[in-house]
C-alpha positions as CSV (number, residue, x, y, z in Angstrom):
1,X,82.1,-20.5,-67.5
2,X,85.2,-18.2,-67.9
3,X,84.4,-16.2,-71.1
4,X,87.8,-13.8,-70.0
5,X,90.1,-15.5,-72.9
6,X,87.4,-15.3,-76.0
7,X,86.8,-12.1,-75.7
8,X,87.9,-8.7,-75.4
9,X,85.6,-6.3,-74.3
10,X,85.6,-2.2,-74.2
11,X,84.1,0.8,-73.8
12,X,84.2,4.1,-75.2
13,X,82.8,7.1,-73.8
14,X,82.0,9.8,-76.2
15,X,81.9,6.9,-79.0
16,X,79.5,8.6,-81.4
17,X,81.4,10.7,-83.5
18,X,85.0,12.3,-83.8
19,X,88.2,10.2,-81.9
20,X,85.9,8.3,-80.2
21,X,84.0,6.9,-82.9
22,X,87.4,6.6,-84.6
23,X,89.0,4.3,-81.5
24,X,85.7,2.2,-81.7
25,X,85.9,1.9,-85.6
26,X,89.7,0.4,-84.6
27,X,89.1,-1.7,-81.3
28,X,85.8,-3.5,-83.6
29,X,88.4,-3.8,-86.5
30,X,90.4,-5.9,-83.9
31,X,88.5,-8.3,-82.8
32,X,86.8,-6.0,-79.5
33,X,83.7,-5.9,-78.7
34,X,82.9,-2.5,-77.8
35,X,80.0,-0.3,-76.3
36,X,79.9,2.9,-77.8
37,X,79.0,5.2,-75.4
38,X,76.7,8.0,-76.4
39,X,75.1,11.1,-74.2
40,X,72.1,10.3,-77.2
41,X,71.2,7.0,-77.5
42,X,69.7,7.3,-81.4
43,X,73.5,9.3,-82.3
44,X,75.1,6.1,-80.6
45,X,73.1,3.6,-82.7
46,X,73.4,5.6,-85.7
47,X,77.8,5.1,-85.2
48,X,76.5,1.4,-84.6
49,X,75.6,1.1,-88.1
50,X,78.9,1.6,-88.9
51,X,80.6,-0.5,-86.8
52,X,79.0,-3.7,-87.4
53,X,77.7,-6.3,-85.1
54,X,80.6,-6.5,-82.6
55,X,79.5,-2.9,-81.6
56,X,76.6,-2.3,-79.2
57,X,75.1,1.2,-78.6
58,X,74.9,1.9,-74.9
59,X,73.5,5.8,-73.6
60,X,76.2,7.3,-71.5
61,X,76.5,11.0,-69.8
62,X,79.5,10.6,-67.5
63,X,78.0,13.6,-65.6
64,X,75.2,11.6,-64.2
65,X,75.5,8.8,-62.2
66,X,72.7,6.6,-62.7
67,X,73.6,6.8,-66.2
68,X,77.0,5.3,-65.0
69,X,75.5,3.0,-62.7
70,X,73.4,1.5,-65.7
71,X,76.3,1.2,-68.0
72,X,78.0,-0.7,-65.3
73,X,75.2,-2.7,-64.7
74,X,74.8,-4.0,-68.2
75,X,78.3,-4.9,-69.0
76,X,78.8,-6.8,-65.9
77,X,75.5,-8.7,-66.7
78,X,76.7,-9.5,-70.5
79,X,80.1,-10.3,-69.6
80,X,81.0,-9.9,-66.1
81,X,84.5,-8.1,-67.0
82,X,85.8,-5.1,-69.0
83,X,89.3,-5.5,-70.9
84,X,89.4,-1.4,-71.9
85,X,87.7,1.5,-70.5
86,X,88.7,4.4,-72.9
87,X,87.5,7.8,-71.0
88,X,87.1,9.8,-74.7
89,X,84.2,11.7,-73.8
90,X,85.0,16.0,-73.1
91,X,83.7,19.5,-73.9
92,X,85.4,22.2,-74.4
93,X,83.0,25.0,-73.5
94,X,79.5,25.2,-72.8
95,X,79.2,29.0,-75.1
96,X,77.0,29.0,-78.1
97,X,78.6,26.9,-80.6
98,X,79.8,28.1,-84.0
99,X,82.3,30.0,-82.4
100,X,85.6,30.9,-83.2
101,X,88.0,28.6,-81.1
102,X,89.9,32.0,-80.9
103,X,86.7,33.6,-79.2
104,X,86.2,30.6,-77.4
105,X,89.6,30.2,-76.0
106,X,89.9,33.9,-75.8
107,X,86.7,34.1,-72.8
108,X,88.4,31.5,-70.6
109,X,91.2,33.3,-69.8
110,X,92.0,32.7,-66.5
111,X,91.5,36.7,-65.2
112,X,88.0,36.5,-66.6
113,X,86.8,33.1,-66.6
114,X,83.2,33.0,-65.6
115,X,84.0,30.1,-62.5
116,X,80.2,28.6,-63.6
117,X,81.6,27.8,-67.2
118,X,84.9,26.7,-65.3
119,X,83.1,24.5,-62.6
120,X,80.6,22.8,-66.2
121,X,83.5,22.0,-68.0
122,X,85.3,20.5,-65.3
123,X,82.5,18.5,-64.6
124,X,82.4,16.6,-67.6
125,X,86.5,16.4,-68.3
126,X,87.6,15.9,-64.8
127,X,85.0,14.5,-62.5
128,X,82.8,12.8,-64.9
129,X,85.8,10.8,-66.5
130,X,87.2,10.0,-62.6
131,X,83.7,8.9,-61.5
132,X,83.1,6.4,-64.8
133,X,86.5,5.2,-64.3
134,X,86.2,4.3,-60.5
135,X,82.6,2.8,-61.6
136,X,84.6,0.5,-64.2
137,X,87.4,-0.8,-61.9
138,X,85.9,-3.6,-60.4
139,X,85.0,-5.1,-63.9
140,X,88.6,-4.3,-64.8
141,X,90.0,-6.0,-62.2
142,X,87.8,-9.0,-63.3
143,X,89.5,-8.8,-66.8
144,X,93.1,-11.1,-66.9
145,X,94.6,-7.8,-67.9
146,X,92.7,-4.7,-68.1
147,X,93.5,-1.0,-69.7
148,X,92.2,2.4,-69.1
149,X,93.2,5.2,-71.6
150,X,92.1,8.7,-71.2
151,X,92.3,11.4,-74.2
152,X,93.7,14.3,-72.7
153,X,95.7,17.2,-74.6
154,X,98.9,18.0,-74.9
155,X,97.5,21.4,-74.2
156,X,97.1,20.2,-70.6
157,X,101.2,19.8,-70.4
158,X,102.4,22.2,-67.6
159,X,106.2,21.4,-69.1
160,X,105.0,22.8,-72.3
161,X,103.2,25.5,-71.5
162,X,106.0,26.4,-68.5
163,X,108.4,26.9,-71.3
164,X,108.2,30.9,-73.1
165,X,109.3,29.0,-76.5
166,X,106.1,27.3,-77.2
167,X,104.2,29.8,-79.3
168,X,101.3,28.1,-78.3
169,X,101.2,28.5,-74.5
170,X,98.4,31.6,-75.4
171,X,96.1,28.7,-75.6
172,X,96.8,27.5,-72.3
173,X,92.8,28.9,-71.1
174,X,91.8,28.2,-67.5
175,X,88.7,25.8,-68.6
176,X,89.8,23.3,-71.5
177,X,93.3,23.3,-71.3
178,X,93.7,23.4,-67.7
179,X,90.7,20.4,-67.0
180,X,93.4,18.5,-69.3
181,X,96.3,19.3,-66.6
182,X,94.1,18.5,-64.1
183,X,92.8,15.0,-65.7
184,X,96.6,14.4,-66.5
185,X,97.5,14.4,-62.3
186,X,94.0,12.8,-61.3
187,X,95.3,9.7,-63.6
188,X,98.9,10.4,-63.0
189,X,97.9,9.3,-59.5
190,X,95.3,6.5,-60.7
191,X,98.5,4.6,-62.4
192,X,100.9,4.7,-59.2
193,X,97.7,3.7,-57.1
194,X,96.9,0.5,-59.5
195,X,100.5,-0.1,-59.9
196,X,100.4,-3.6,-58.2
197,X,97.1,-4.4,-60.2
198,X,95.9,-5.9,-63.2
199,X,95.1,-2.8,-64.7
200,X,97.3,-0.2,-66.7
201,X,96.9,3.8,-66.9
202,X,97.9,5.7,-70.0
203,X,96.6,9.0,-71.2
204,X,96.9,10.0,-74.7
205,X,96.8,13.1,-76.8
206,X,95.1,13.2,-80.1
207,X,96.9,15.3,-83.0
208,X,95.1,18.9,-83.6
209,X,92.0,17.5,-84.5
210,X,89.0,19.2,-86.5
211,X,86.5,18.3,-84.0
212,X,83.4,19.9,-82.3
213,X,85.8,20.9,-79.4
214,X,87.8,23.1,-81.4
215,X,84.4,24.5,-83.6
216,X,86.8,22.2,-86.4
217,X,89.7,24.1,-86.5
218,X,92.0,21.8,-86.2
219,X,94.5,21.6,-88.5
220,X,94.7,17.6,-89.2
221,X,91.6,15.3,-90.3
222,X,89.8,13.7,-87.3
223,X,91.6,10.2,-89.1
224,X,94.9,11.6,-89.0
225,X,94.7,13.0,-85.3
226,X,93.0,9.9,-84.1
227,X,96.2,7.5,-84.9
228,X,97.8,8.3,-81.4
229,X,95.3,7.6,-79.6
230,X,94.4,4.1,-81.2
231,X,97.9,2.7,-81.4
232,X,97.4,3.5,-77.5
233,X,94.1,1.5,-77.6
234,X,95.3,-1.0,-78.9
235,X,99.1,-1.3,-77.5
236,X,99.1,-3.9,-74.9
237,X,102.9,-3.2,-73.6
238,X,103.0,0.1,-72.9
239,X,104.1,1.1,-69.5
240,X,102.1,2.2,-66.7
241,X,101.3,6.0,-66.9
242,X,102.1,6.7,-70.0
243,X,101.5,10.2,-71.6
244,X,102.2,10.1,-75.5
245,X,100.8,12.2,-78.1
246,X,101.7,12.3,-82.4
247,X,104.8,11.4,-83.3
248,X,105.1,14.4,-85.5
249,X,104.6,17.0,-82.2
250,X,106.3,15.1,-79.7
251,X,109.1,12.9,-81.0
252,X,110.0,9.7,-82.1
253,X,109.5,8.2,-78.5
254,X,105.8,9.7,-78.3
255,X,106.6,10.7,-75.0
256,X,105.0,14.3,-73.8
257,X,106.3,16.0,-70.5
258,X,103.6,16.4,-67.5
């Protein structure tokens, strides 16, 4: 039996709390079902709870690849297809928390960044989201139309930062913000290589969210910051490599420069 038309089925790395649990809240609110990915199984059941009966706990540590096979494993078992993969999961740091996203920011400078801390980071933000994704595309290409959106940062922009003007650009730190440039190219490069297919790239930044990553600094509520990135969840004709972020930062058209 062909179960593709009845339902739509995604995942959500990083689904437990913040954007992510925010996106799965949505995509279960629109008729999805979606697996809420969680490094802790117990934290991913707890945002279950929530969510209701169309949302399924699942443990998930992109960083390790038996957890990925797993994941794989059961999806294509219950349904044999995936609609969305939304790559959500990051770190920022891998410091003490509680600190100051100054003090944070501030020790990954490039000059001084320890290359450990650097190479951790990247890990999770660049190679952990690249290695779920490939993981995922043959249940996406199984799907009549399939989407992958990846949370990334207008703090990875190179255009933005590039330009003396942005009294931001400080921010611009070797680990976070530049695994976010990084991400940007590696999927950049995922949506001209799946052109032909099926399955449609966008990555998406959130507003200035008060989140874990930033020690909750960020200036709007994780509801507010997470609208971007669900009417990106949830948009079914955007084009192919899309990179939007809030309306409010980046215009009318969403549009942010590379």
């Amino acid at each position: 039996m062909d179960n593709r038309e009845e339902s739509k089925v995604a995942l959500v790395s990083g689904a437990n709390t913040g954007v992510g649990f925010q996106i799965a809240k949505a995509l279960v609110k629109n008729g999805y079902i979606v697996y809420v990915g969680s490094r802790d199984l117990q934290k991913g059941k707890a945002a279950v709870s929530e969510l209701g009966e169309n949302a399924k706990a699942i443990q998930l540590d992109i960083t390790d690849s038996e957890s990925i096979r797993r994941v794989v494993e059961t999806v294509a078992n219950q349904y044999g297809y995936l609609t969305l993969l939304v790559n959500n999961a990051a770190i920022s740091h891998i410091g003490k928390a509680g600190r100051t996203m100054e003090d944070v920011l501030g020790s990954q400078r490039a000059s001084i960044a320890p290359i450990n801390e650097l190479k951790t980071v990247w890990d999770t933000n660049v190679f952990g989201t690249l290695a779920l994704t490939q993981a995922f595309l043959p249940l996406l290409h199984k799907a009549s139309s399939a989407r992958i959106v990846t949370v990334s940062s207008a703090l990875g922009s190179l255009g933005i930062n590039a330009n003396p003007e942005n009294p931001y650009r400080g921010n611009f730190d070797a680990v976070y913000g530049a695994s976010k440039t990084a991400l940007n190219g590696i999927f950049l490069s995922l949506a001209i290589d799946l052109e032909h297919t099926n399955i449609k790239v966008h990555l998406v930044s959130p507003g200035f969210t008060a989140t874990a990553l930033n020690n909750f600094q960020g200036t709007d509520s994780v509801e507010e910051g997470s609208k971007e990135p669900i009417r990106v969840a949830l948009a079914e004709d955007l084009p192919n490599g899309s990179f939007t972020g809030p309306a409010g930062f980046s215009g009318k058209d969403h549009v942010l420069p590379w």
